[in-house]
Backbone as JSON, one array per atom type, in Angstrom:
{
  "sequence": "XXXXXXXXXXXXXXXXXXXXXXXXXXXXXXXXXXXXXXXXXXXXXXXXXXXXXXXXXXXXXXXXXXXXXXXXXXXXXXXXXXXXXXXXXXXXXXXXXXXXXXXXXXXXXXXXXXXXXXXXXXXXXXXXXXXXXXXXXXXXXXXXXXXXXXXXXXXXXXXXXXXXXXXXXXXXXXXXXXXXXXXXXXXXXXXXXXXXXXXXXXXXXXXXXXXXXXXXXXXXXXXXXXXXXXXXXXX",
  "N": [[55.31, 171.5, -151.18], [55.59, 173.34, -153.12], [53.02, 173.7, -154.92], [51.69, 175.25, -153.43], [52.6, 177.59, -154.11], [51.43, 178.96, -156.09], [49.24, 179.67, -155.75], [49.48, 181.72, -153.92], [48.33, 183.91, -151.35], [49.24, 186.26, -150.03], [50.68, 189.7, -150.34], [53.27, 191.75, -150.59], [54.5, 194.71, -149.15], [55.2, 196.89, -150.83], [53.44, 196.39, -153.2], [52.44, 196.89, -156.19], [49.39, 197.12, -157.94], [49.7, 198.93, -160.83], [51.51, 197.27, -161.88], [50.42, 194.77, -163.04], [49.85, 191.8, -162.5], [50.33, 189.61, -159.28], [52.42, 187.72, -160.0], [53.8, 188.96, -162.16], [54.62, 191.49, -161.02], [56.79, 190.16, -159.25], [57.91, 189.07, -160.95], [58.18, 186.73, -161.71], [57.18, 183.15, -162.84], [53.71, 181.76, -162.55], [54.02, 178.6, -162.67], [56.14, 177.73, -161.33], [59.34, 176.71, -160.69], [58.63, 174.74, -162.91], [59.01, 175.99, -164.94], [60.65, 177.0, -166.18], [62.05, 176.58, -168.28], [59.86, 177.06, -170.25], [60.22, 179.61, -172.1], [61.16, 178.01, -174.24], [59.65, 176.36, -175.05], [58.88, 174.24, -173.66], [58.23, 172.17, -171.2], [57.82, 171.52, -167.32], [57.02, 168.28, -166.5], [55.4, 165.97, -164.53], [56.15, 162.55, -165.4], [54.42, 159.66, -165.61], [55.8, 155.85, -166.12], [54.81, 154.52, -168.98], [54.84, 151.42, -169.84], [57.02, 148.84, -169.53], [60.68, 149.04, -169.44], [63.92, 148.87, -170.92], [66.89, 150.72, -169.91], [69.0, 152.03, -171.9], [71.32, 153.04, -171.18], [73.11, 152.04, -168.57], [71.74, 149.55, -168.72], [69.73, 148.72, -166.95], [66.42, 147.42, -166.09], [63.52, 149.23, -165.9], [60.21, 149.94, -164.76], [56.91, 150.07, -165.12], [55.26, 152.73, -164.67], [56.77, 153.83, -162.77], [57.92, 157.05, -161.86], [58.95, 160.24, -163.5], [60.74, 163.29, -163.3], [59.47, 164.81, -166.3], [61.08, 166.88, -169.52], [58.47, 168.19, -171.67], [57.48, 168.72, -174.62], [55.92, 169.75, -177.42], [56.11, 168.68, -180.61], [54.32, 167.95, -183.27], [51.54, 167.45, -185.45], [48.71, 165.49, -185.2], [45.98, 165.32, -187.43], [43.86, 167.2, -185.73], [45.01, 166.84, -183.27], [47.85, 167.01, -180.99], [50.83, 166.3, -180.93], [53.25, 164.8, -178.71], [56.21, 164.75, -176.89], [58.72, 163.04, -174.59], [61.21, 164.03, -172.37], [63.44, 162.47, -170.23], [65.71, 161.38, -167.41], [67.58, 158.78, -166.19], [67.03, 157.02, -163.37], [69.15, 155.86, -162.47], [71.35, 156.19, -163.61], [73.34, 158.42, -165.92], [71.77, 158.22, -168.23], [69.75, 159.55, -170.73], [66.5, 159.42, -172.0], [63.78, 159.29, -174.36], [60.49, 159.57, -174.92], [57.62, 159.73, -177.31], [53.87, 160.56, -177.77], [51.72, 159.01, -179.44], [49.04, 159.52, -181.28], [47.65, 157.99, -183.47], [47.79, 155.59, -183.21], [47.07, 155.46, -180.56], [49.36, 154.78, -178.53], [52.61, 155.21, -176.64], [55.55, 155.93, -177.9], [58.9, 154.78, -177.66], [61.61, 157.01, -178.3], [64.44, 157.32, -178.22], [67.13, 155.96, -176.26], [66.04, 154.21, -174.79], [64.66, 150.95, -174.7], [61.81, 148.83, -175.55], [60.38, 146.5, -173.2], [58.78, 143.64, -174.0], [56.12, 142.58, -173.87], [53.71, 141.68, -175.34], [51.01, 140.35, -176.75], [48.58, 138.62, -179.23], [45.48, 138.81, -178.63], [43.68, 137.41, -179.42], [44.27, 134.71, -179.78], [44.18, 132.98, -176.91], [41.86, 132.89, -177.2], [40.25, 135.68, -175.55], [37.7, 138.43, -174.93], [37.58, 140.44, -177.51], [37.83, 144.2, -178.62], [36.24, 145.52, -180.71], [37.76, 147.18, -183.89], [38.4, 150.28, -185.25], [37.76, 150.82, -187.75], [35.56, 148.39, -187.8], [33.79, 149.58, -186.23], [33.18, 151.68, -187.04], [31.81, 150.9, -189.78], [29.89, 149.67, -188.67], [28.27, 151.37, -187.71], [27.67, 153.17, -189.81], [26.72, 151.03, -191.19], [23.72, 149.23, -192.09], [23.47, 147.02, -193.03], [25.6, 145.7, -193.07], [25.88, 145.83, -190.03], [23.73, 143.95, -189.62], [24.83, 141.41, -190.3], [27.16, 141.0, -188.96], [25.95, 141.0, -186.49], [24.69, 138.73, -186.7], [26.61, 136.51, -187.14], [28.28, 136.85, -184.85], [26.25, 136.46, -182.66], [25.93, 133.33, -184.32], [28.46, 132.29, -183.13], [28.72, 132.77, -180.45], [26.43, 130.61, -179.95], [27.93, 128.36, -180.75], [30.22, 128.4, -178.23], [28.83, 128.05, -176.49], [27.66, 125.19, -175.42], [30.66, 124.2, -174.37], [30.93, 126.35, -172.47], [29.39, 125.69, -170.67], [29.74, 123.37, -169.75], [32.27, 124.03, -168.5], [31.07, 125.01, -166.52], [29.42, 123.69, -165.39], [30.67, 121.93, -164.59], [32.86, 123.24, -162.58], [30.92, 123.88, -160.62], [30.37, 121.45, -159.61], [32.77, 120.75, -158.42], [33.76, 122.93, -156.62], [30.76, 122.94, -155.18], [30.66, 122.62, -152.31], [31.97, 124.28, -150.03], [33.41, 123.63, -147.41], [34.74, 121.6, -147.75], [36.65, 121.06, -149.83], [38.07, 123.29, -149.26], [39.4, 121.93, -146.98], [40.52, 119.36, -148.46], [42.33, 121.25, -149.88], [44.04, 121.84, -147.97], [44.77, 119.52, -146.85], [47.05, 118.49, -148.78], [48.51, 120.56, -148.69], [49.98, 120.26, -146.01], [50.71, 117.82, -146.4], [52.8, 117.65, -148.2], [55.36, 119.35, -146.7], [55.91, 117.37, -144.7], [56.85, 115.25, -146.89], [59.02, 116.67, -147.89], [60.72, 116.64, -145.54], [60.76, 113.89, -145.21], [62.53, 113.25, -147.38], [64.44, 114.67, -147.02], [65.65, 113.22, -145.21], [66.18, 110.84, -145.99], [68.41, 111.5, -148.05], [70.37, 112.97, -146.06], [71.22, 110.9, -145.31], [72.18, 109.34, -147.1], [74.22, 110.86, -148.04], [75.83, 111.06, -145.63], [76.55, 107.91, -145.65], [78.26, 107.84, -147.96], [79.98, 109.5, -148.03], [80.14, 112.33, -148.77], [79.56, 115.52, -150.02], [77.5, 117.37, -151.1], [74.85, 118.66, -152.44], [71.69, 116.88, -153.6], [70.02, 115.72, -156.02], [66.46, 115.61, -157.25], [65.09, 111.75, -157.88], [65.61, 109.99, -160.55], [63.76, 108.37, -163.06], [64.99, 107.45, -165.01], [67.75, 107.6, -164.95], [67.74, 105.66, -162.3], [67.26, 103.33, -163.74], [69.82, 103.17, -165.3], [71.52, 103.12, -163.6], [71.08, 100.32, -162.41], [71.08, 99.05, -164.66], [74.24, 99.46, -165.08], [74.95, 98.32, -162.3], [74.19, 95.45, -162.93], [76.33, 94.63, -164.56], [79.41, 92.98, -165.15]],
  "CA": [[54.94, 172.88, -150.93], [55.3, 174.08, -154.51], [52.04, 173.89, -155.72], [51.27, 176.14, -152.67], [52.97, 178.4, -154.2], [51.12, 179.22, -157.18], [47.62, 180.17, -154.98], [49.71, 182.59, -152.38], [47.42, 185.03, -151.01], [50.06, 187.07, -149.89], [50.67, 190.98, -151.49], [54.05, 192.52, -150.28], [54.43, 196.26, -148.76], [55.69, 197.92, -151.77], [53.46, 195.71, -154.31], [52.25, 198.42, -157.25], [48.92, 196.87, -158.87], [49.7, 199.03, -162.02], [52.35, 196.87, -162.9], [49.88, 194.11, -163.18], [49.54, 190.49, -161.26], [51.43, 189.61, -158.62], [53.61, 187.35, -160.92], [54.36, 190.0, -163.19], [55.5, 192.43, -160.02], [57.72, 189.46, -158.51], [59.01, 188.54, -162.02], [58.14, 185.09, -161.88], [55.8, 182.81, -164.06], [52.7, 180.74, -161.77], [54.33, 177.69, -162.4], [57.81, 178.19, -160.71], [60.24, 175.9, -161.16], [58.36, 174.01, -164.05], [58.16, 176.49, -166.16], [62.06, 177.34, -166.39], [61.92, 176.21, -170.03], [59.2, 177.8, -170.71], [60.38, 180.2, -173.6], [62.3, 177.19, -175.4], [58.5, 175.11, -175.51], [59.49, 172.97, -172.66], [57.55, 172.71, -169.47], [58.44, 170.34, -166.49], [56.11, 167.96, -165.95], [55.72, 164.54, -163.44], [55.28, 161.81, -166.32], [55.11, 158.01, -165.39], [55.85, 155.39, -167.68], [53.44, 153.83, -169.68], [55.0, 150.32, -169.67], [58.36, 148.02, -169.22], [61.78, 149.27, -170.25], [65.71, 148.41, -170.43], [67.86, 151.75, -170.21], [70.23, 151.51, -173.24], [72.75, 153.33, -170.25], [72.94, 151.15, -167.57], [71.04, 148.32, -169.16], [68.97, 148.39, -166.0], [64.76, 146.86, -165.62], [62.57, 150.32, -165.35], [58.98, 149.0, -164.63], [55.82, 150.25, -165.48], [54.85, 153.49, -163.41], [57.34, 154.8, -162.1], [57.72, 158.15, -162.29], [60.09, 160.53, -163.65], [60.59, 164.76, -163.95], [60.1, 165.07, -167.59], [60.21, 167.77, -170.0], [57.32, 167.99, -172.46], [57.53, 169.62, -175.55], [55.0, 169.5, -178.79], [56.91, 168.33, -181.67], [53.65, 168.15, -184.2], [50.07, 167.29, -185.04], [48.15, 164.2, -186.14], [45.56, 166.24, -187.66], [44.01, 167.95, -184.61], [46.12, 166.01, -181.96], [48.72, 167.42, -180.95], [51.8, 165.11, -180.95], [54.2, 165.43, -177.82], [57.35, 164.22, -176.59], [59.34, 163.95, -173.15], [62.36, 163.75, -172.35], [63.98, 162.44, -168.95], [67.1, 161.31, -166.98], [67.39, 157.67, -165.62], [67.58, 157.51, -162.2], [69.76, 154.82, -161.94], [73.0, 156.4, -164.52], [73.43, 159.16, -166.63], [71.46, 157.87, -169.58], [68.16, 160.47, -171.05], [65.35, 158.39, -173.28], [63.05, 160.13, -175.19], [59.39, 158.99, -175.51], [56.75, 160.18, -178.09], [52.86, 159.82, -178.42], [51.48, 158.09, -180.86], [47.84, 159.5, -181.01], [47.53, 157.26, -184.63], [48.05, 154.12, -182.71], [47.01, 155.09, -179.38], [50.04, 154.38, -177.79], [53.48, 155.4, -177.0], [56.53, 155.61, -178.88], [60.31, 155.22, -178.02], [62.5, 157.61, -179.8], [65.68, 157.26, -177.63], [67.57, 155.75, -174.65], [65.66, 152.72, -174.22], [63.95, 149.58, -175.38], [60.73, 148.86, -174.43], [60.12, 145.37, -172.58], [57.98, 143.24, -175.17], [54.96, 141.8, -173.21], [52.31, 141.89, -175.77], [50.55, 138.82, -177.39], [47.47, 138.73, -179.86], [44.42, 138.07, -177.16], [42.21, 136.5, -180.2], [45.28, 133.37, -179.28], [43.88, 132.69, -176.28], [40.37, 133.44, -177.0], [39.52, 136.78, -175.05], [36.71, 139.08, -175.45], [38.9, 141.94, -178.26], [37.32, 145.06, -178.82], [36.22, 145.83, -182.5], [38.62, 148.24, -184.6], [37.94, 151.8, -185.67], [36.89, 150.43, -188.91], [34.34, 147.66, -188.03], [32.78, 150.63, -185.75], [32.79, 152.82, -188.06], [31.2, 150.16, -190.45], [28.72, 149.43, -187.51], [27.22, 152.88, -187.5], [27.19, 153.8, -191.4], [26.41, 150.21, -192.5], [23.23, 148.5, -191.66], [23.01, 145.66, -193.47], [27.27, 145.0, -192.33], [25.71, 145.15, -188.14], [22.91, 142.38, -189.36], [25.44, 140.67, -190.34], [28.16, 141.07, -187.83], [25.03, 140.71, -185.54], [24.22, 137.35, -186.74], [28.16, 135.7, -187.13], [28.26, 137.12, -182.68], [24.98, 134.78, -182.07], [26.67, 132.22, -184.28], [29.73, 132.08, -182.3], [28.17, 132.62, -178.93], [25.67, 129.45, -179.84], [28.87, 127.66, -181.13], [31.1, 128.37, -177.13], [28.04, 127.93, -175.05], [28.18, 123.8, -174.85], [31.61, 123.82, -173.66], [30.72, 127.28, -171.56], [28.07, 124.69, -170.14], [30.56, 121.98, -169.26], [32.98, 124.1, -167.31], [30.56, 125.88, -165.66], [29.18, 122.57, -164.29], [32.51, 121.15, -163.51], [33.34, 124.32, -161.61], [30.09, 123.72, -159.71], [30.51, 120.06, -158.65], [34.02, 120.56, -157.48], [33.72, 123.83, -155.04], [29.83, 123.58, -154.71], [31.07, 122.41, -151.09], [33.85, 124.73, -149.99], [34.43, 123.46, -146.72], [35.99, 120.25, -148.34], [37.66, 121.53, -150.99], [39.38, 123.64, -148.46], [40.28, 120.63, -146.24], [41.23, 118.84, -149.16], [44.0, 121.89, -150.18], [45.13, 122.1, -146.57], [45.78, 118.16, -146.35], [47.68, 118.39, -150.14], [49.76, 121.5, -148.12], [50.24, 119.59, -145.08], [51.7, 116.72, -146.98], [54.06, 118.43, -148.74], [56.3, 119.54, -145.51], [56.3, 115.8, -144.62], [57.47, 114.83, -148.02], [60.24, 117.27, -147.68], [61.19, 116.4, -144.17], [61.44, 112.68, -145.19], [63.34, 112.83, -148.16], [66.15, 115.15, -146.33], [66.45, 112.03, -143.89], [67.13, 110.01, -146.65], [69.6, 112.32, -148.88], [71.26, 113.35, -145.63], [71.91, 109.26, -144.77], [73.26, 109.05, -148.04], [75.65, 111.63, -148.15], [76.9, 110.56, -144.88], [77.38, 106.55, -145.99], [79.1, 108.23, -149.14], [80.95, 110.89, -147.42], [79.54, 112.77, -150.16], [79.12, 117.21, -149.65], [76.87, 117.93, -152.21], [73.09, 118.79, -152.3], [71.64, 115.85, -153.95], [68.8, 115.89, -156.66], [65.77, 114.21, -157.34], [65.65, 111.0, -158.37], [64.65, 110.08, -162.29], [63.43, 106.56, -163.72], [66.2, 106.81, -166.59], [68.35, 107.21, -163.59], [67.75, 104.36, -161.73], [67.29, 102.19, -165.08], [70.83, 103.12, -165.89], [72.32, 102.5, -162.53], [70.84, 98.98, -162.5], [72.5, 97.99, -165.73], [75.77, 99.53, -164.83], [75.11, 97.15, -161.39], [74.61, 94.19, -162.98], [77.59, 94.26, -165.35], [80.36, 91.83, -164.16]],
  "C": [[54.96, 173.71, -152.21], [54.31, 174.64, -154.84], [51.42, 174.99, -154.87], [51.56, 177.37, -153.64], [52.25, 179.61, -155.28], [49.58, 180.22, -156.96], [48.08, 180.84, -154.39], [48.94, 183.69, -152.59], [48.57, 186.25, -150.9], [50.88, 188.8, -151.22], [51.94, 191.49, -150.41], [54.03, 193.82, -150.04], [54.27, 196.89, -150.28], [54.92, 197.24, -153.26], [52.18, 196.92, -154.99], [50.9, 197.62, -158.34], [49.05, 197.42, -160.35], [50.58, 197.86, -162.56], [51.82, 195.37, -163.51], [49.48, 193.03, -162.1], [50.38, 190.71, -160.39], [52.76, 188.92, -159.1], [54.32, 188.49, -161.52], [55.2, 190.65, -161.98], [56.71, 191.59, -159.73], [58.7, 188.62, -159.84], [58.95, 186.89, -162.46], [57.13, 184.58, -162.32], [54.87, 181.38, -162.49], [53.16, 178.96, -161.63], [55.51, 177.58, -161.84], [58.92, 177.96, -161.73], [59.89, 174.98, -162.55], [58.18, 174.78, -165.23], [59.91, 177.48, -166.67], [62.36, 177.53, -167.89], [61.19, 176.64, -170.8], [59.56, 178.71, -172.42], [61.2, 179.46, -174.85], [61.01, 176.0, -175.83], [58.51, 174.59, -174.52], [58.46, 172.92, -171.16], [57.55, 171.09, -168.62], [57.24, 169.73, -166.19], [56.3, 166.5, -165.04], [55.12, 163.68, -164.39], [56.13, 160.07, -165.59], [54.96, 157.13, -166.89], [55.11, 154.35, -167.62], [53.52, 151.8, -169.6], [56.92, 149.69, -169.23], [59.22, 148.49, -169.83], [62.83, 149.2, -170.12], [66.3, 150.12, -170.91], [69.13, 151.02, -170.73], [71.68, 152.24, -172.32], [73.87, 152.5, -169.55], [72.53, 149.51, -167.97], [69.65, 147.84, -167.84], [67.29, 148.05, -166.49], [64.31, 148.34, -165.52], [61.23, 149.61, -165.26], [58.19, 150.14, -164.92], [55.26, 151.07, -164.25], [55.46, 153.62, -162.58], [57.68, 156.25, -162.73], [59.2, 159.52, -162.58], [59.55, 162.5, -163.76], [61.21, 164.68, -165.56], [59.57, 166.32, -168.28], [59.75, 167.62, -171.43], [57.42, 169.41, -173.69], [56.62, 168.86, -176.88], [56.15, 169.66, -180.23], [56.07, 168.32, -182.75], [52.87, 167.76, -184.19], [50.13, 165.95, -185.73], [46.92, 164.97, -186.15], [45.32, 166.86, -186.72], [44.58, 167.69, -183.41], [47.02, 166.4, -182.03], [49.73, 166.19, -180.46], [53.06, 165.66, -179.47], [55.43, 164.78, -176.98], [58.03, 164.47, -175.16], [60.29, 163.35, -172.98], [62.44, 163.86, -171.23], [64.92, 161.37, -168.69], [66.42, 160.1, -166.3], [68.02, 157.65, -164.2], [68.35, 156.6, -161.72], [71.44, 155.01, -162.91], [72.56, 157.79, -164.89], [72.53, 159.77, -167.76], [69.98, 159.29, -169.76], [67.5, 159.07, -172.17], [64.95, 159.64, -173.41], [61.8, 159.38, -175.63], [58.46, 159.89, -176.1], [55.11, 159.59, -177.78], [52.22, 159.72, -179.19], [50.1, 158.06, -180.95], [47.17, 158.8, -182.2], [46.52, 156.16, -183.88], [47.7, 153.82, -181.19], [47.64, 154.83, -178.34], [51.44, 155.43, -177.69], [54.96, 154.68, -177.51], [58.03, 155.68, -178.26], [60.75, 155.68, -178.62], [63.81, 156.88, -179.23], [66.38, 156.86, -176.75], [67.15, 154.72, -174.44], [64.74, 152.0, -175.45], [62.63, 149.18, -174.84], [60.74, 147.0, -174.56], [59.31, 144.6, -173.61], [57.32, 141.86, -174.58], [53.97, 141.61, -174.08], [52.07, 140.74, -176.51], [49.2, 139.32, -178.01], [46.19, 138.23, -179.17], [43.36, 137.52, -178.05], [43.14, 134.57, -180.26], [44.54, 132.96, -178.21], [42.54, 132.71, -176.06], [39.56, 134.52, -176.25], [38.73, 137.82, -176.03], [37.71, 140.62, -176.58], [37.93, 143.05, -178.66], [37.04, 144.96, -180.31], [36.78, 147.36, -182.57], [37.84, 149.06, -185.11], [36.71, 151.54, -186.79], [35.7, 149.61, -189.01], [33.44, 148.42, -187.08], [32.13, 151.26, -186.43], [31.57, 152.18, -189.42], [29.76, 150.1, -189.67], [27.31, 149.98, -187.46], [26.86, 153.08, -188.71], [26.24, 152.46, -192.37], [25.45, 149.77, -192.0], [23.01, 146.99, -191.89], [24.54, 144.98, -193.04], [26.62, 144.75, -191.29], [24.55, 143.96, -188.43], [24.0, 141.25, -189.75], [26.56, 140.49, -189.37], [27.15, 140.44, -186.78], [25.09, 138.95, -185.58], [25.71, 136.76, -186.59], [28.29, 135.85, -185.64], [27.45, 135.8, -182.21], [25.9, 133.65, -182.95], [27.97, 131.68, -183.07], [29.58, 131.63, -181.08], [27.3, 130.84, -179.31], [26.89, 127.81, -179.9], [29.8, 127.1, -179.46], [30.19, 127.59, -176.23], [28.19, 126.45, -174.53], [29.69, 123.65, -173.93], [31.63, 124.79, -172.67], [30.22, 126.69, -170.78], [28.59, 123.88, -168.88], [31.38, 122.5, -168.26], [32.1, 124.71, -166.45], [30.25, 124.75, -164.55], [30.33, 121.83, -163.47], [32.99, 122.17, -162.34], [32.06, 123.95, -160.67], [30.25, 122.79, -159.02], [31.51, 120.12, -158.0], [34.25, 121.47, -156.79], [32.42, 124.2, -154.74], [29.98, 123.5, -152.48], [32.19, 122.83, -150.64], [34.39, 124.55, -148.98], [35.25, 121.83, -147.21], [36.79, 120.18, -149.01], [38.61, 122.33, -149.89], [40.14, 122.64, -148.08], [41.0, 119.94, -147.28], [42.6, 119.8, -149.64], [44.39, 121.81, -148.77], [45.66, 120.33, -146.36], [46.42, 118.22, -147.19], [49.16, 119.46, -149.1], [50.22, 121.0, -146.98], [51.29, 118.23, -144.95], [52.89, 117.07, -147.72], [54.97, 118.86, -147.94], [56.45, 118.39, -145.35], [57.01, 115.35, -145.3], [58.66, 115.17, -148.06], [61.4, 116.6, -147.04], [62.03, 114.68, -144.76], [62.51, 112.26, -146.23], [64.57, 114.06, -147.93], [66.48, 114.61, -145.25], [67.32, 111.48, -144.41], [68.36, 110.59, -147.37], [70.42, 112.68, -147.7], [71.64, 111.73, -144.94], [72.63, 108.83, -145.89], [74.3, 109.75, -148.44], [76.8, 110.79, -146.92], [77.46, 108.95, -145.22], [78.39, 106.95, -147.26], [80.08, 109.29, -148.94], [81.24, 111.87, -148.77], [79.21, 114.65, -149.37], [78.54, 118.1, -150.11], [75.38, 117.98, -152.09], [73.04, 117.69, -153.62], [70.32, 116.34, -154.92], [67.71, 115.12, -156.91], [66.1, 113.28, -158.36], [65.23, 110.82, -159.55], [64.76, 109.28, -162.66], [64.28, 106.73, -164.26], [67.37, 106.77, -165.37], [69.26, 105.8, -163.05], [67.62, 103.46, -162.83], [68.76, 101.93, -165.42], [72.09, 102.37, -164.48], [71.82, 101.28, -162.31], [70.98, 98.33, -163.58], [73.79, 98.17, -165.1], [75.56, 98.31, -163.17], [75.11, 95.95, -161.89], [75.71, 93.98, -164.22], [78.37, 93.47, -164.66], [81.38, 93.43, -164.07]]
}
């Protein structure tokens, strides 16, 4: 109901347009409660977080998007970007963080309170499509004779993937161009697997009981059985 609050139609008996808006008469600023801070920079806002993080309080997991009341204050520029910071309370202790962004780098910044989670990997490792950097854009547009060349090294590359692009494509074709068999075939693979179960907690529970044994039992492993059939035939 807050945000109602900010649109009220409503004009009180005794309300005196000279003295201006209706804020002004009632003393209070359009944003209510978020704007408490107001004359210190500060203004309350609903910020979620950008990615994974351990509170340095608690030590607790925060995840990615959840959301917190933080307040937002401009700390300085990257030339016309304004740089801005927020600060908020963990809802699981005591602890405050402090995150920054980082309009350089695109991203944000921990100052305080926490650690951020460290998911990230170089995606030219695994071969995905990577955007081109500021600079080979920027090259792109000013240089022409750099995009015939960039141009041409792309077609190389692409002419270079396509054979093995070729190969899985066909392999992916032959083996689900028929998908009611491929189904049947995963549902008998899942079907067998409960069986498998079933029969080898006949046998592990026939060998506990000849061993009067009370222990969950593990599978079995060739070095295993290699070793227990020397130690058997020793005298």
């Amino acid at each position: 109901m807050g945000e109602r609050k900010g649109v009220n139609k409503y004009y009180p008996p005794d309300y005196n347009p000279e003295k201006g808006g209706l804020n002004k008469f009632l003393g209070t600023h359009a944003l209510r409660e978020r704007a408490r801070k107001l004359h210190m920079g500060i203004l309350i806002i609903r910020f979620e977080m950008p990615f994974n993080i351990w509170c340095n309080g608690c030590g607790n997991h925060i995840g990615m998007g959840v959301r917190y009341n933080a307040e937002k204050k401009k700390i300085g520029m990257y030339y016309t970007t304004p740089v801005y910071q927020f600060r908020m309370k963990c809802h699981l202790c005591d602890n405050h963080f402090e995150i920054k962004t980082d309009p350089g780098n695109l991203e944000y910044v921990i100052v305080s309170g926490a650690r951020r989670q460290e998911n990230r990997w170089d995606p030219t490792e695994n071969e995905q499509i990577v955007p081109e950097d500021k600079e080979t854009s920027k090259r792109l547009f000013d240089d022409a004779m750099f995009k015939l060349e960039h141009g041409t090294s792309e077609k190389n590359r692409v002419n270079k993937v396509s054979p093995a692009l070729a190969k899985l494509q066909c392999r992916n074709d032959a083996k689900w161009r028929d998908d009611f068999a491929a189904n049947s075939n995963l549902r008998a693979i899942f079907r067998a697997i409960p069986s498998s179960l079933k029969a080898k907690e006949v046998l592990d529970n026939a060998l506990r009981k000849k061993s009067s044994l009370n222990i969950p039992l593990v599978p079995e492993n060739e070095d295993d059985l290699r070793l227990a059939t020397l130690l058997s035939q020793q005298p």
